[in-house]
C-alpha positions in Angstrom: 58.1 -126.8 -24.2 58.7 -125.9 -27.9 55.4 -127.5 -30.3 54.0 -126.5 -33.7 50.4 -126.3 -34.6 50.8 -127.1 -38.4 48.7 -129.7 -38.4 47.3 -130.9 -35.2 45.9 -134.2 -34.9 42.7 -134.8 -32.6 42.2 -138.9 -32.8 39.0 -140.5 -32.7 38.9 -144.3 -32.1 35.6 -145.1 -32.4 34.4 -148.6 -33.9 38.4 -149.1 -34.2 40.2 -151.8 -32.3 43.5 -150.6 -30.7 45.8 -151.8 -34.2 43.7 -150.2 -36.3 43.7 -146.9 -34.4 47.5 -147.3 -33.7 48.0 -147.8 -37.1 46.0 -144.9 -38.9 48.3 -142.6 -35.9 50.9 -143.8 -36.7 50.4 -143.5 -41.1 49.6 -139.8 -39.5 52.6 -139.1 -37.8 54.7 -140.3 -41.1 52.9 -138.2 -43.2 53.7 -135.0 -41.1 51.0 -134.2 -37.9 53.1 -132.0 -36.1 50.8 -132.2 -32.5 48.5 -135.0 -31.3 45.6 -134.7 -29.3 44.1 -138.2 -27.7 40.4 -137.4 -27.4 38.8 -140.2 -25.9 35.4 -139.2 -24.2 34.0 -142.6 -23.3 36.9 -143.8 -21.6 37.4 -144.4 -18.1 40.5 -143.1 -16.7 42.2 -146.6 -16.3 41.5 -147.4 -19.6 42.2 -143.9 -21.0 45.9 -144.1 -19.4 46.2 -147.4 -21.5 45.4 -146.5 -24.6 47.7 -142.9 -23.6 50.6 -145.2 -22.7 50.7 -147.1 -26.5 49.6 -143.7 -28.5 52.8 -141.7 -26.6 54.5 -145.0 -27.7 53.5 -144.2 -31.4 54.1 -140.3 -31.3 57.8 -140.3 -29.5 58.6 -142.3 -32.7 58.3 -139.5 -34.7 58.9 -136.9 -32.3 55.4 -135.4 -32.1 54.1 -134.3 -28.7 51.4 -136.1 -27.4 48.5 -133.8 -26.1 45.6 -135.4 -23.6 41.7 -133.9 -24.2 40.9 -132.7 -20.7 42.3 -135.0 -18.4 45.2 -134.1 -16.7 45.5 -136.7 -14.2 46.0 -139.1 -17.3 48.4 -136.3 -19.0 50.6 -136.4 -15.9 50.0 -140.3 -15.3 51.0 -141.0 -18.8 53.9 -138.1 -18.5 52.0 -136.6 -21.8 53.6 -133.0 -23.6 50.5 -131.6 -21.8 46.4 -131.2 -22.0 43.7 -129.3 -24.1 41.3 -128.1 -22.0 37.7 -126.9 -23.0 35.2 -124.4 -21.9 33.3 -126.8 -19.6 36.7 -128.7 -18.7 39.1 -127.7 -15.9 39.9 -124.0 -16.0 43.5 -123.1 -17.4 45.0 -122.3 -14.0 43.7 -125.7 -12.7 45.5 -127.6 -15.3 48.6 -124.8 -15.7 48.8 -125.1 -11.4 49.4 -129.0 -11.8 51.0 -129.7 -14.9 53.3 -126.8 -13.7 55.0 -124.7 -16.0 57.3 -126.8 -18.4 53.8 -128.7 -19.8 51.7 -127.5 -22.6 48.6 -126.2 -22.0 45.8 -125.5 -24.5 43.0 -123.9 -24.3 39.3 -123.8 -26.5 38.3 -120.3 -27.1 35.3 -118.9 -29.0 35.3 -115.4 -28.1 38.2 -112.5 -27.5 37.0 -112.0 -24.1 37.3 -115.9 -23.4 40.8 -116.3 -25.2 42.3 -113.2 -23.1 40.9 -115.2 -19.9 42.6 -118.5 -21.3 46.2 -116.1 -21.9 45.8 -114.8 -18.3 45.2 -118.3 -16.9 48.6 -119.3 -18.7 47.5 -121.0 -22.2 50.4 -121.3 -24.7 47.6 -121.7 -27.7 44.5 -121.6 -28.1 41.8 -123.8 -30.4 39.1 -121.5 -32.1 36.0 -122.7 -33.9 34.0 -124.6 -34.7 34.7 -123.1 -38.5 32.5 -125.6 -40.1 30.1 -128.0 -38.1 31.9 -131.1 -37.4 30.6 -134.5 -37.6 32.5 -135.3 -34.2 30.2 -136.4 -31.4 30.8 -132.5 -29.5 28.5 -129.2 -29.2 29.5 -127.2 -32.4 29.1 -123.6 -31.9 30.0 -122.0 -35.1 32.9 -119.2 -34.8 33.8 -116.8 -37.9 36.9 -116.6 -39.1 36.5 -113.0 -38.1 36.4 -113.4 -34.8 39.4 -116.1 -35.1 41.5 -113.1 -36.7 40.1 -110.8 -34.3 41.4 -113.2 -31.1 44.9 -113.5 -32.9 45.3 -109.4 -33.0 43.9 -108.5 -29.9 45.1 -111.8 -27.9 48.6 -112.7 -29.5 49.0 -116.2 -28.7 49.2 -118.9 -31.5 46.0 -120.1 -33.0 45.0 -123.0 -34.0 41.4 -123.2 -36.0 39.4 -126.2 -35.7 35.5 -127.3 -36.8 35.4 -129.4 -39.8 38.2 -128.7 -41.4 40.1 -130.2 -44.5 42.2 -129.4 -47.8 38.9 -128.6 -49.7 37.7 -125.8 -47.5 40.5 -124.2 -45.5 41.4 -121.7 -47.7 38.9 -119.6 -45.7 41.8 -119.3 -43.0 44.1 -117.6 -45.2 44.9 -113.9 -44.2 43.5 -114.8 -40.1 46.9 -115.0 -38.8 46.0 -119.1 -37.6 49.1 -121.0 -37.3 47.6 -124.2 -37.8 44.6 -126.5 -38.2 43.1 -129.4 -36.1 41.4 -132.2 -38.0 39.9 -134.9 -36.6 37.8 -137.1 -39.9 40.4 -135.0 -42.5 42.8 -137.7 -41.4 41.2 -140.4 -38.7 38.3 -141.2 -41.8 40.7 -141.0 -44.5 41.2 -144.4 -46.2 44.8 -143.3 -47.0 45.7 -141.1 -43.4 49.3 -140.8 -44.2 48.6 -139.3 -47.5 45.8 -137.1 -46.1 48.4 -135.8 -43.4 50.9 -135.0 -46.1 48.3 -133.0 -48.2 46.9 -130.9 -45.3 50.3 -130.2 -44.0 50.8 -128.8 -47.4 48.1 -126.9 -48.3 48.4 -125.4 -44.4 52.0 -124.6 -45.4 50.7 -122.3 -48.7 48.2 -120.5 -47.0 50.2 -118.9 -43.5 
Protein backbone atom coordinates (compact mmCIF):
# COMPACT_ATOMS: atom_id res chain seq x y z
CA UNK A 1 0.00 0.00 0.00
CA UNK A 2 1.26 3.38 -1.31
CA UNK A 3 1.38 6.24 1.95
CA UNK A 4 3.30 9.44 2.52
CA UNK A 5 4.94 10.48 5.72
CA UNK A 6 4.76 14.33 5.06
CA UNK A 7 2.98 15.02 7.89
CA UNK A 8 1.80 12.32 10.03
CA UNK A 9 -0.81 12.76 12.38
CA UNK A 10 -0.73 10.91 15.87
CA UNK A 11 -4.34 12.06 17.62
CA UNK A 12 -4.68 12.54 21.14
CA UNK A 13 -8.38 12.76 22.52
CA UNK A 14 -7.85 13.46 25.87
CA UNK A 15 -10.42 15.73 27.83
CA UNK A 16 -12.18 15.89 24.22
CA UNK A 17 -15.60 14.47 23.66
CA UNK A 18 -15.94 12.42 20.38
CA UNK A 19 -17.19 16.02 18.16
CA UNK A 20 -14.66 17.83 19.30
CA UNK A 21 -11.93 15.23 18.53
CA UNK A 22 -13.72 14.36 15.21
CA UNK A 23 -13.67 17.81 14.39
CA UNK A 24 -9.96 18.98 15.17
CA UNK A 25 -9.15 15.40 12.68
CA UNK A 26 -11.05 16.32 10.45
CA UNK A 27 -9.78 20.55 10.32
CA UNK A 28 -6.39 18.29 10.08
CA UNK A 29 -7.05 16.28 7.21
CA UNK A 30 -8.25 19.58 5.22
CA UNK A 31 -5.29 21.30 5.98
CA UNK A 32 -3.04 18.51 4.48
CA UNK A 33 -2.01 15.36 7.25
CA UNK A 34 -0.94 13.04 4.78
CA UNK A 35 -1.09 9.71 7.51
CA UNK A 36 -3.09 9.34 10.65
CA UNK A 37 -2.21 7.48 13.59
CA UNK A 38 -5.29 6.77 16.29
CA UNK A 39 -3.35 6.54 19.64
CA UNK A 40 -5.60 5.83 22.14
CA UNK A 41 -3.84 4.13 25.32
CA UNK A 42 -6.74 4.10 27.74
CA UNK A 43 -9.16 2.57 25.69
CA UNK A 44 -10.45 -0.81 25.85
CA UNK A 45 -10.62 -2.60 22.75
CA UNK A 46 -14.49 -2.32 22.25
CA UNK A 47 -14.35 1.11 22.72
CA UNK A 48 -11.10 1.66 20.78
CA UNK A 49 -12.79 -0.10 17.63
CA UNK A 50 -15.54 2.63 18.05
CA UNK A 51 -13.88 5.49 18.09
CA UNK A 52 -11.56 3.59 14.99
CA UNK A 53 -14.85 3.01 13.06
CA UNK A 54 -15.89 7.14 13.06
CA UNK A 55 -11.98 8.35 12.76
CA UNK A 56 -11.57 5.92 9.38
CA UNK A 57 -15.04 7.55 8.64
CA UNK A 58 -13.30 11.06 8.89
CA UNK A 59 -9.85 10.13 7.08
CA UNK A 60 -11.49 8.07 3.85
CA UNK A 61 -12.93 11.63 3.31
CA UNK A 62 -9.95 12.94 2.47
CA UNK A 63 -8.11 10.04 1.33
CA UNK A 64 -5.61 9.77 4.27
CA UNK A 65 -4.83 6.24 5.53
CA UNK A 66 -5.80 5.53 8.84
CA UNK A 67 -2.94 4.02 11.00
CA UNK A 68 -3.91 2.08 14.59
CA UNK A 69 -1.07 2.60 17.71
CA UNK A 70 -0.34 -1.05 18.51
CA UNK A 71 -3.41 -2.82 18.29
CA UNK A 72 -3.82 -4.92 15.46
CA UNK A 73 -6.84 -6.75 16.37
CA UNK A 74 -8.64 -3.25 16.26
CA UNK A 75 -6.54 -2.37 12.90
CA UNK A 76 -7.95 -5.54 11.25
CA UNK A 77 -11.46 -5.22 13.07
CA UNK A 78 -11.72 -1.74 11.93
CA UNK A 79 -10.13 -2.84 8.31
CA UNK A 80 -7.54 0.18 9.17
CA UNK A 81 -4.39 1.00 6.34
CA UNK A 82 -2.33 -0.78 9.03
CA UNK A 83 -0.64 -0.47 12.73
CA UNK A 84 2.51 1.41 14.38
CA UNK A 85 3.96 -0.81 16.52
CA UNK A 86 6.48 0.13 19.41
CA UNK A 87 9.42 -1.24 21.12
CA UNK A 88 7.45 -2.90 24.02
CA UNK A 89 4.40 -3.53 21.45
CA UNK A 90 3.96 -6.61 19.34
CA UNK A 91 7.08 -7.40 17.36
CA UNK A 92 7.00 -6.46 13.50
CA UNK A 93 6.65 -10.06 12.27
CA UNK A 94 3.74 -10.50 14.81
CA UNK A 95 1.84 -7.72 13.34
CA UNK A 96 3.41 -8.16 9.51
CA UNK A 97 2.30 -12.27 9.95
CA UNK A 98 -1.40 -11.00 10.62
CA UNK A 99 -2.07 -8.03 8.90
CA UNK A 100 -0.38 -9.90 6.01
CA UNK A 101 1.37 -8.26 3.39
CA UNK A 102 -0.84 -5.67 1.62
CA UNK A 103 -1.19 -3.62 5.24
CA UNK A 104 1.17 -1.01 6.51
CA UNK A 105 3.32 -1.64 9.03
CA UNK A 106 5.32 0.83 11.13
CA UNK A 107 7.67 0.46 13.30
CA UNK A 108 9.45 2.79 16.46
CA UNK A 109 13.12 2.71 16.28
CA UNK A 110 15.80 4.43 18.34
CA UNK A 111 18.83 2.75 17.34
CA UNK A 112 20.47 1.42 13.77
CA UNK A 113 20.67 -1.98 15.29
CA UNK A 114 16.87 -1.82 16.31
CA UNK A 115 15.68 -0.16 12.90
CA UNK A 116 17.60 -3.01 10.75
CA UNK A 117 15.64 -5.60 13.14
CA UNK A 118 12.28 -3.65 12.36
CA UNK A 119 13.37 -3.78 8.17
CA UNK A 120 14.07 -7.61 8.63
CA UNK A 121 10.82 -8.17 10.53
CA UNK A 122 9.07 -6.41 7.35
CA UNK A 123 8.53 -2.56 8.43
CA UNK A 124 7.71 -0.26 5.53
CA UNK A 125 8.87 2.97 7.86
CA UNK A 126 10.08 3.55 10.64
CA UNK A 127 9.39 6.46 13.59
CA UNK A 128 12.71 7.77 15.20
CA UNK A 129 12.98 9.99 18.21
CA UNK A 130 12.02 11.35 20.60
CA UNK A 131 13.91 14.62 18.98
CA UNK A 132 12.58 16.85 21.55
CA UNK A 133 10.83 15.66 24.83
CA UNK A 134 7.26 15.52 24.27
CA UNK A 135 4.49 16.50 26.50
CA UNK A 136 2.53 13.24 25.42
CA UNK A 137 1.71 10.90 28.31
CA UNK A 138 4.86 8.18 26.79
CA UNK A 139 8.65 7.35 27.97
CA UNK A 140 10.66 9.97 25.95
CA UNK A 141 14.07 8.67 25.23
CA UNK A 142 15.81 11.43 23.46
CA UNK A 143 17.39 10.34 19.94
CA UNK A 144 19.84 12.73 17.94
CA UNK A 145 19.18 13.65 14.76
CA UNK A 146 22.50 11.92 14.20
CA UNK A 147 21.62 8.83 14.80
CA UNK A 148 18.12 9.43 12.76
CA UNK A 149 20.50 10.24 9.63
CA UNK A 150 22.67 7.51 10.57
CA UNK A 151 19.43 4.81 10.54
CA UNK A 152 18.28 6.44 7.14
CA UNK A 153 21.98 5.63 5.41
CA UNK A 154 22.68 2.47 6.85
CA UNK A 155 18.88 1.15 7.03
CA UNK A 156 17.18 2.66 3.87
CA UNK A 157 13.60 2.61 4.69
CA UNK A 158 11.57 5.92 4.94
CA UNK A 159 11.86 7.85 8.18
CA UNK A 160 9.70 9.50 9.89
CA UNK A 161 11.08 11.77 13.06
CA UNK A 162 8.95 12.29 15.89
CA UNK A 163 9.41 13.86 19.74
CA UNK A 164 8.04 17.25 20.08
CA UNK A 165 8.07 18.41 17.07
CA UNK A 166 6.56 21.66 15.37
CA UNK A 167 7.26 24.56 12.64
CA UNK A 168 9.42 26.44 15.26
CA UNK A 169 12.00 23.78 15.73
CA UNK A 170 12.19 21.30 12.91
CA UNK A 171 14.57 22.84 11.02
CA UNK A 172 17.00 20.65 12.94
CA UNK A 173 15.81 17.74 10.49
CA UNK A 174 17.03 19.33 7.52
CA UNK A 175 20.04 17.55 5.73
CA UNK A 176 18.88 13.75 7.87
CA UNK A 177 17.25 12.37 4.88
CA UNK A 178 13.59 12.18 7.16
CA UNK A 179 10.75 12.02 4.96
CA UNK A 180 8.40 13.36 7.26
CA UNK A 181 7.32 14.42 10.78
CA UNK A 182 4.78 13.11 13.33
CA UNK A 183 3.10 15.72 15.60
CA UNK A 184 0.87 14.98 18.07
CA UNK A 185 0.15 18.82 20.28
CA UNK A 186 1.66 20.80 16.76
CA UNK A 187 -1.86 20.15 15.53
CA UNK A 188 -4.30 18.17 18.27
CA UNK A 189 -3.52 21.52 20.79
CA UNK A 190 -3.60 23.99 18.10
CA UNK A 191 -6.54 26.38 18.54
CA UNK A 192 -6.67 26.61 14.66
CA UNK A 193 -5.60 22.65 13.58
CA UNK A 194 -6.35 23.08 10.07
CA UNK A 195 -4.07 25.99 9.78
CA UNK A 196 -1.39 24.37 11.95
CA UNK A 197 -1.59 21.28 9.39
CA UNK A 198 -1.22 23.58 6.44
CA UNK A 199 1.91 25.30 8.03
CA UNK A 200 3.78 22.20 9.06
CA UNK A 201 3.11 20.49 5.79
CA UNK A 202 4.82 23.45 4.48
CA UNK A 203 7.69 24.10 6.28
CA UNK A 204 8.25 20.02 6.05
CA UNK A 205 7.95 20.53 2.23
CA UNK A 206 11.09 23.37 2.26
CA UNK A 207 13.32 21.46 4.35
CA UNK A 208 13.44 17.62 2.44
Amino acid sequence: MGFDLTLYLVTDSGGMDDETFLAKVEAACRGGVTLLQLREKECGGREFLRLALRVKAVADRYGVPLLIDDRVDVALAADAAGVHVGQEDLPVEAARRLLGPGKIVGATAKTVEQARIAKAQGADYLGVGAVFPTTTKVKTVLTEVGTLAEIVREVQLPVVAIGGLNAANCDVLQGSGFSGIAVVSAIMKAGDPEAAARSLKEKVLSLR
